[in-house]
N, C-alpha and C positions, 0 to 999 in steps of 0.2 A: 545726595547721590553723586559718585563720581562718576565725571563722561570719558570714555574711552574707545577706542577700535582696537580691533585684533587685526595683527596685523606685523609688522616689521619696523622696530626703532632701534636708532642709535642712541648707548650710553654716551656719557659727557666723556668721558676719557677716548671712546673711536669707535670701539667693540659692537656691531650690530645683535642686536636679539628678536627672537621672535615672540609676541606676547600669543601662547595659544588659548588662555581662558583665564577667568576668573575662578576661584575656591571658597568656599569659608574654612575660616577656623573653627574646630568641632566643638570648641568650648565658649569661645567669645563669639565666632558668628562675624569676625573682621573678616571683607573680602580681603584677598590673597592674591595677586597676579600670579599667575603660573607662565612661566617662559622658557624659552631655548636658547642657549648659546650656538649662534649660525658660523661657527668657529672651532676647531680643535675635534673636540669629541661630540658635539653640542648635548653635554650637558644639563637637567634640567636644575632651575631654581626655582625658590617662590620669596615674597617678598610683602608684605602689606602694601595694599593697592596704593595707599596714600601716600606711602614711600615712593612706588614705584612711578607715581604720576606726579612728584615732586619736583622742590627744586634743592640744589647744594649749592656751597661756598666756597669756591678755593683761590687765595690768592686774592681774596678781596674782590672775585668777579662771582655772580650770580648764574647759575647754569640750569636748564629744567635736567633732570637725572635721565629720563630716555626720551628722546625725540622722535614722535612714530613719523615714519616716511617713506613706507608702501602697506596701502591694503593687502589681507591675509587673499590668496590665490586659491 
């Protein structure tokens, strides 16, 4: 099971988002992060949780993909 809060993270590139729930997929049953862009239009996305609670590689540096860093209000 993956551990997470809802709540407010930063992507690795700056961009703040808000994670407001989890989803399944109707067919596989993958959780899904469901989020907000706290930016522009704010936007929603969804994204495989695993994704979203991952890490990337740019540049030969290791980066976690969103960093949460405030609780949902």
């Amino acid at each position: 099971m993956l551990e997470f809060r809802l709540g407010r993270y930063r992507h690795f590139k700056g961009q703040e988002y808000e994670l407001i729930g989890v989803a399944r997929h109707s067919e596989t049953l993958e959780p899904m992060a469901v989020y907000r862009a706290l930016y522009g239009e704010g936007s929603l996305w969804v994204r495989p949780m695993e994704l979203f609670l991952g890490e990337v590689t740019r540049d030969g540096k290791t980066f976690k993909r969103f960093t949460y860093i405030e609780e949902e209000k």
